[in-house]
C-alpha positions in Angstrom: 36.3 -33.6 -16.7 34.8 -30.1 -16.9 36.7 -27.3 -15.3 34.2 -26.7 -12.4 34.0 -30.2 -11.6 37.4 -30.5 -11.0 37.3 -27.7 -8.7 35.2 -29.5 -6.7 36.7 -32.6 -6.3 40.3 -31.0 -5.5 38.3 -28.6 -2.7 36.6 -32.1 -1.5 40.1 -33.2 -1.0 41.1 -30.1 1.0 38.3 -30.6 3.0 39.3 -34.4 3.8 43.0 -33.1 4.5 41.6 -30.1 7.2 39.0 -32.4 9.0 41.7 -35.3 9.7 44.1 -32.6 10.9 41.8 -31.1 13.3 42.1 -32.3 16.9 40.1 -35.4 17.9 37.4 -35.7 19.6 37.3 -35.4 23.5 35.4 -38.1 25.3 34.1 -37.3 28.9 34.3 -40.5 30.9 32.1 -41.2 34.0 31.0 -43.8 35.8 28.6 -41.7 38.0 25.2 -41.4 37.4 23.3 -38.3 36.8 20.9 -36.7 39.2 17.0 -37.2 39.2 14.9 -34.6 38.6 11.2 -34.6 38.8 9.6 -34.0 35.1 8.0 -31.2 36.6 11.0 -29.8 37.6 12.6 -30.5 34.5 9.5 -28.8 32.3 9.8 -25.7 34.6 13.0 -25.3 34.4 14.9 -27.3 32.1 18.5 -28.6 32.6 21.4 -26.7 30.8 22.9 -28.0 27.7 25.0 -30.9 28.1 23.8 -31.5 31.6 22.7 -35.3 31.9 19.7 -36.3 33.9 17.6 -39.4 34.9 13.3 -38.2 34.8 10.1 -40.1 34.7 7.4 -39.5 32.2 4.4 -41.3 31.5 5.6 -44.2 33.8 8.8 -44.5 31.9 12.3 -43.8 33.1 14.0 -41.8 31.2 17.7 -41.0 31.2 19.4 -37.9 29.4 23.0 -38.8 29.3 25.8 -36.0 30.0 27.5 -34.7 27.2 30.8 -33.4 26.9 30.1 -29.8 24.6 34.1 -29.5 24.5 33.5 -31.6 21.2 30.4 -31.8 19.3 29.4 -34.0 16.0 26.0 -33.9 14.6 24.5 -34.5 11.4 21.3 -32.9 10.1 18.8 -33.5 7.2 14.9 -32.7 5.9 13.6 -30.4 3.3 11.2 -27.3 3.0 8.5 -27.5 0.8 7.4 -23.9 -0.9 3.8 -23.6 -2.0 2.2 -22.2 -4.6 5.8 -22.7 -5.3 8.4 -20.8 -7.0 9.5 -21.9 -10.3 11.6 -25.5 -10.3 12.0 -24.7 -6.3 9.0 -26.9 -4.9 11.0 -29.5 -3.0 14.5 -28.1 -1.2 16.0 -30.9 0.8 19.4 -30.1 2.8 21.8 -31.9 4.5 25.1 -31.4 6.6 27.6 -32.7 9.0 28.4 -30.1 12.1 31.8 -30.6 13.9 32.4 -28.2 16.9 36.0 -28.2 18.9 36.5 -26.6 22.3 39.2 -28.6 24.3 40.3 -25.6 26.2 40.1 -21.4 26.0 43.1 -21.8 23.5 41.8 -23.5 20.7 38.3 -23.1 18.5 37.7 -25.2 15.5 33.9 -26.2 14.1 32.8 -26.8 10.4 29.4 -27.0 8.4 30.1 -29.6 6.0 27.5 -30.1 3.5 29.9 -30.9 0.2 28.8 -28.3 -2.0 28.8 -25.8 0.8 31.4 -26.1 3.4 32.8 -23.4 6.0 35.6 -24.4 8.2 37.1 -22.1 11.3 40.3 -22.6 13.0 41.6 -20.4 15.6 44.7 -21.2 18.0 46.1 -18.6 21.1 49.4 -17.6 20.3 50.1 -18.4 24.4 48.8 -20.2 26.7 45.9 -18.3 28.6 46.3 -15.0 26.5 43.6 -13.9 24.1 45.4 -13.3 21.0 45.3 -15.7 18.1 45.8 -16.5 15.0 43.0 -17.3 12.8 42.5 -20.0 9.4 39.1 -20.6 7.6 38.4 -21.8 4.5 34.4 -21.8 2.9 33.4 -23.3 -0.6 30.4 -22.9 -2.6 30.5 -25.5 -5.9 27.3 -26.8 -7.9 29.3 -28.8 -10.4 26.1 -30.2 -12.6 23.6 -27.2 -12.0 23.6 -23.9 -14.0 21.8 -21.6 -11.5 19.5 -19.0 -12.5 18.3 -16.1 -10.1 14.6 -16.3 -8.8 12.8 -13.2 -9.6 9.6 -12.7 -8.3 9.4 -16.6 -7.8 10.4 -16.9 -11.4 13.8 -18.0 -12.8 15.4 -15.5 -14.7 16.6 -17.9 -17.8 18.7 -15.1 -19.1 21.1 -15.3 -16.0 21.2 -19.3 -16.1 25.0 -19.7 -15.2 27.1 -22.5 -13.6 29.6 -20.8 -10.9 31.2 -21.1 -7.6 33.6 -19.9 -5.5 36.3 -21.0 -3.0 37.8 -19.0 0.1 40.7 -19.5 2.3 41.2 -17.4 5.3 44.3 -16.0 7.4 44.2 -13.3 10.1 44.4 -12.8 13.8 41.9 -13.0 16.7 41.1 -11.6 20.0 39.2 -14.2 22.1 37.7 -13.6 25.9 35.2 -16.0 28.0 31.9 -14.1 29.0 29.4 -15.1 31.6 27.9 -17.5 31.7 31.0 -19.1 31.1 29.6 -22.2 29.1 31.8 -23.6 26.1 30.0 -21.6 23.5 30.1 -18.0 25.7 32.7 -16.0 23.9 33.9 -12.3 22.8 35.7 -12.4 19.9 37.2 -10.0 16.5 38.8 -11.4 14.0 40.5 -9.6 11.1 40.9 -11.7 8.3 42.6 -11.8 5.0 40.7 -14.2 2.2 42.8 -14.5 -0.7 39.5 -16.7 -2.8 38.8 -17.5 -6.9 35.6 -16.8 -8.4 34.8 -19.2 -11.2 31.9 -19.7 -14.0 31.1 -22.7 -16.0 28.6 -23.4 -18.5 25.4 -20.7 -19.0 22.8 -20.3 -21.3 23.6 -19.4 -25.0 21.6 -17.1 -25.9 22.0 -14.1 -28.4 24.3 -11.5 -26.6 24.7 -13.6 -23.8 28.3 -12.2 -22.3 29.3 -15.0 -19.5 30.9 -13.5 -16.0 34.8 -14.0 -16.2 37.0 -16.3 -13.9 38.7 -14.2 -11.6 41.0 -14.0 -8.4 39.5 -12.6 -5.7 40.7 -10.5 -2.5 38.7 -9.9 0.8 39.5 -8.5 4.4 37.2 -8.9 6.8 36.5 -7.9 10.2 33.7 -9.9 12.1 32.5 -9.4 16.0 30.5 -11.8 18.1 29.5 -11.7 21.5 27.7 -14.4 22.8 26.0 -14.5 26.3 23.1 -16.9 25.9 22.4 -20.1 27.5 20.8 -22.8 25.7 19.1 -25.8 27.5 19.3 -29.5 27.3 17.8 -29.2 23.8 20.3 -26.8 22.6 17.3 -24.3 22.4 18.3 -20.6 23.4 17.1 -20.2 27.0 18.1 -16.7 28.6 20.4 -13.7 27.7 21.8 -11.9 24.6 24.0 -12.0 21.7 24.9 -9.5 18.9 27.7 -9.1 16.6 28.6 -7.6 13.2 30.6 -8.2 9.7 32.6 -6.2 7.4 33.7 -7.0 4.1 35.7 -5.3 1.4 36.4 -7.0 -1.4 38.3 -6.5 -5.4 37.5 -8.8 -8.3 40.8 -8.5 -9.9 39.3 -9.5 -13.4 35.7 -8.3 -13.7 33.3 -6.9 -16.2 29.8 -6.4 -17.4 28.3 -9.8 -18.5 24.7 -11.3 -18.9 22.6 -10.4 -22.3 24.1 -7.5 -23.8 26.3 -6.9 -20.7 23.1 -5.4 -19.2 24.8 -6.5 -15.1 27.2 -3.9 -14.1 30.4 -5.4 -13.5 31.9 -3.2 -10.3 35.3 -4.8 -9.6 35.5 -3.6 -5.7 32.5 -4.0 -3.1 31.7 -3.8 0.2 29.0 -5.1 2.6 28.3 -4.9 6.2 26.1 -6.5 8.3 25.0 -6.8 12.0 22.8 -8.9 14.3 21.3 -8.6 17.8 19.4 -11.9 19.8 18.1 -12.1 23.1 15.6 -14.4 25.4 14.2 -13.8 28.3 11.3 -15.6 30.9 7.4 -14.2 30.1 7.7 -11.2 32.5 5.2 -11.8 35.6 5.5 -16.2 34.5 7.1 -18.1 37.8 7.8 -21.2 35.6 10.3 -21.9 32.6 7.8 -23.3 30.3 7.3 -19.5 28.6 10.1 -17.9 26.8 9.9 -14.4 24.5 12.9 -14.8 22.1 13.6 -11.5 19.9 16.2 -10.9 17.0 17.0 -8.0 14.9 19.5 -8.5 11.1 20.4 -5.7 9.2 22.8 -5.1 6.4 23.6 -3.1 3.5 26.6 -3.0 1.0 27.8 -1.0 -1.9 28.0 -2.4 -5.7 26.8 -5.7 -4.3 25.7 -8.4 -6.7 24.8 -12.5 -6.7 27.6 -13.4 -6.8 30.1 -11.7 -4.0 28.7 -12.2 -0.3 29.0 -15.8 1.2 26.0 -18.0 0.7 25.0 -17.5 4.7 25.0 -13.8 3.9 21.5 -14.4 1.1 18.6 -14.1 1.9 16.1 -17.2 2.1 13.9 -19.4 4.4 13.9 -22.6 6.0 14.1 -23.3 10.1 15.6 -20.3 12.0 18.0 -21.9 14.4 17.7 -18.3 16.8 20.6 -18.4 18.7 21.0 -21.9 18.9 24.9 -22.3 17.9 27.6 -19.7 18.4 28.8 -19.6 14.7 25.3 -19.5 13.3 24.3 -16.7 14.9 24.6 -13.8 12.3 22.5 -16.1 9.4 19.5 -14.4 8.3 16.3 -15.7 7.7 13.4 -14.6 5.8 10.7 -17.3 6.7 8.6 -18.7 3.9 11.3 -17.4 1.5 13.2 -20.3 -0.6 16.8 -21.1 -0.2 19.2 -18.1 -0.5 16.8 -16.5 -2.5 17.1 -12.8 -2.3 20.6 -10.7 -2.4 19.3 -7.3 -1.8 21.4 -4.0 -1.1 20.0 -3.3 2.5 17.6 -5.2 4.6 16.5 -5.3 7.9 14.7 -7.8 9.6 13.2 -8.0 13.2 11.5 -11.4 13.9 9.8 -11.8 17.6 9.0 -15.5 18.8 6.3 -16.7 22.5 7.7 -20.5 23.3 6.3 -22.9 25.5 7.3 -26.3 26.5 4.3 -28.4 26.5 6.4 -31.3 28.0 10.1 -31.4 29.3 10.9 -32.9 25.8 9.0 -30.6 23.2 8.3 -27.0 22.9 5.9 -25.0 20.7 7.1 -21.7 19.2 4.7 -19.1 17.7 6.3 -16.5 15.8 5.8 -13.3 13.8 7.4 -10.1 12.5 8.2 -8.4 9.1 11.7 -7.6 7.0 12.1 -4.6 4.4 14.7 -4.5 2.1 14.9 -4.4 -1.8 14.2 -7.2 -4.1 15.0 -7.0 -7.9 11.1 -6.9 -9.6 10.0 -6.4 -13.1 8.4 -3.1 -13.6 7.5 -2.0 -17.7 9.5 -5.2 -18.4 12.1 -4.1 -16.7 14.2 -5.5 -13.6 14.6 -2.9 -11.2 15.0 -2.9 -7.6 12.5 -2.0 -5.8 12.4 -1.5 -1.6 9.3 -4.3 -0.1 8.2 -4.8 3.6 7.6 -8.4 3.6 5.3 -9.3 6.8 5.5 -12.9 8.2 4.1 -15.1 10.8 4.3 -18.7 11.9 5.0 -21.9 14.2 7.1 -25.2 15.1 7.4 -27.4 16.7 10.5 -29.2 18.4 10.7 -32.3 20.0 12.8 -35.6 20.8 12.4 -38.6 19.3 13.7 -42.4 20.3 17.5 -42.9 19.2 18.3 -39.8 19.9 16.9 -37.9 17.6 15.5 -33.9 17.8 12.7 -32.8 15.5 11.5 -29.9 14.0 8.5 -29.1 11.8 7.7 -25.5 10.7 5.6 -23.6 9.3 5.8 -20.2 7.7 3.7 -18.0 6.1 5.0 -14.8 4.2 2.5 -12.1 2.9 4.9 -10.0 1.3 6.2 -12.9 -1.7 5.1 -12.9 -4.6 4.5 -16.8 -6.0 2.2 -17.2 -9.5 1.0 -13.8 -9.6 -0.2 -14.6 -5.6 0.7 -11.8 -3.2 2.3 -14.5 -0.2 4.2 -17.6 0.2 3.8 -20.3 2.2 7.0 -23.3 3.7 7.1 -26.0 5.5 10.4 -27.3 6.5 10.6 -30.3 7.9 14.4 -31.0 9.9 16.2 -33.9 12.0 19.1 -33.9 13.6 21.4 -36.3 15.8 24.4 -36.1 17.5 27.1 -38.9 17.0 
């Protein structure tokens, strides 16, 4: 068995070990039965999430059964398609498991499990009722049968084809507060943790002078912010207030060096990054009804002696659907719409995106969207790869509905002027997304 195959099968066995040890799921029973509310009532202004309901549309009851947000499970899946595409990247399906746990103010735990990414968060109050707590994570990143190459201007960069990975524990302590609205998912919180991780390489091209990246341990502190104020509806779509937080890393490779062809990558054996977000919805000013929403975000970050292969894969650059405040853990992923999959790990960026929804019935919104990102791409100038600062405009709309059995849509599409695919100037995605809870 090769060496990073068998890193992956002993972190898939961690993983099995954490998610049986984590508290069970919480089970709401009622025998009462929710309210009615007229579908115009409900379009207008929609119930909060988790809130059940009985409706009638289209001469059909309907019934919206209450759900018990103390513990979530959902699983999600689709794929973005990227065209004219870049190279070897025209299909990009995805698909996960989400477990969120929230039996009381005390105790925190949700996971994105996707098997060859997986991010796990524990937190646990030291006391009853008091904020303080002690904090355990643990986040994976493992393509066992894939060397990976970097996309550069929508072309793979064959001299830095490379099979690698990394995986992350996490220990530190947490200060944790409820916020209004007081919902499950409406939290302060700081966490200061220590992530003690190993950075490992496999097979890579073998070309003259080619000088692989080494194995090495690796040693982060972090401290991360998040306040979280919004309220989502019975959709889980973000429905009024604000949100904003930022993250700190420093980081040492303890065994590092130059590597690629003749060593022409800097190998910097300390980094640092930091990054910050801000999100916020509000009712179309002067609109009596809850059909129109204006939802606004801002991401920024930039880092010192930063390369591919030291921030966490939520922390790159790339497209697909942009969840926009939807879940409290998610909110601090940026998005670059129309870009592909954690394509870009630039120095700085900054990214302001601006979205007009409107439900067109109780059960499906339309989102129209637009705004622009600069940061600093690695191009080739003379033959050269250089980094170069872009502004990268983009613009474009989803849809999300419900489906029978459960089910919640999405369909996007995003345009992106500022790509550069096949010698074209622009990029165009369409990601296509379901998700259930279970």
């Amino acid at each position: 068995m090769k060496p990073v195959t068998k890193i992956f099968v002993w972190q898939c066995l961690y993983l099995v070990l954490l998610l049986t040890g984590s508290s069970h799921p919480i089970h709401a029973e009622t025998s009462t039965q929710p309210p009615f509310l007229s579908s115009d009532t409900v379009l207008h202004h929609p119930p909060a999430a988790g809130m059940g309901f009985r409706t009638r549309f289209l001469n059909h009851d309907i019934t919206i059964p209450a759900m018990d947000r103390r513990a979530i499970n959902a699983w999600v899946a689709g794929s973005t398609i990227n065209f004219p595409k870049p190279s070897g990247r025209r299909l990009e399906p995805l698909a996960a498991l989400y477990f969120w746990r929230r039996p009381n103010q005390d105790r925190l735990f949700y996971a994105d499990i996707a098997g060859l990414y997986n991010h796990l968060f524990f937190a646990q109050a030291f006391e009853k009722g008091k904020p303080l707590e002690w904090v355990t994570t643990f986040e994976n990143y493992t393509i066992p049968f894939l060397k990976q190459t970097e996309l550069i201007e929508g072309k793979q960069d064959k001299a830095s084809e490379v099979e690698w990975g990394y995986v992350r524990p996490g220990f530190g302590l947490g200060f944790r507060q409820p916020v209004p609205p007081f919902r499950e998912d409406n939290m302060a919180a700081v966490d200061f943790i220590v992530e003690p991780g190993f950075l490992y390489f496999g097979r890579h091209n073998h070309r003259k002078g080619f000088v692989k990246p080494r194995d090495t341990f690796e040693l982060r502190t972090r401290l991360q912010v998040k306040w979280d104020a919004l309220t989502r509806n019975f959709m889980n779509l973000v429905d009024t207030g604000f949100a904003f937080g930022a993250d700190g890393i420093w980081g040492h490779r303890a065994r590092w060096r130059d590597w690629g062809i003749n060593r022409q990558e800097r190998g910097h054996n300390s980094y640092a990054l930091v990054t910050a977000y801000g999100v916020g919805s509000m009712r179309l000013p002067f609109a009596d009804s809850g059909r129109h929403r204006l939802i606004g975000s801002v991401f920024g970050g930039i880092g010192h002696h930063l390369d591919r292969f030291n921030r966490n894969v939520t922390q790159r650059l790339g497209g697909g659907v942009n969840p926009v405040g939807e879940e409290f853990h998610t909110l601090g992923n940026p998005v670059l719409p129309g870009a592909a999959y954690l394509e870009f790990f630039p120095r700085h960026y900054l990214i302001a995106y601006g979205e007009y929804r409107f439900a067109a019935t109780f059960f499906s919104f339309l989102h129209f969207y637009g705004g622009g990102a600069y940061l600093d791409p690695r191009k080739i100038n003379n033959g050269k790869i250089l980094r170069e600062d872009t502004i990268m405009p983009f613009a474009g709309a989803r849809i999300t509905t419900g489906l029978p059995g459960k089910l919640r849509l999405v369909i996007d599409y995003a345009h992106n002027f500022g790509l550069k695919r096949r010698g074209k100037g622009y990029g165009n995605q369409v990601t296509i997304w379901v998700s259930r809870l279970f």
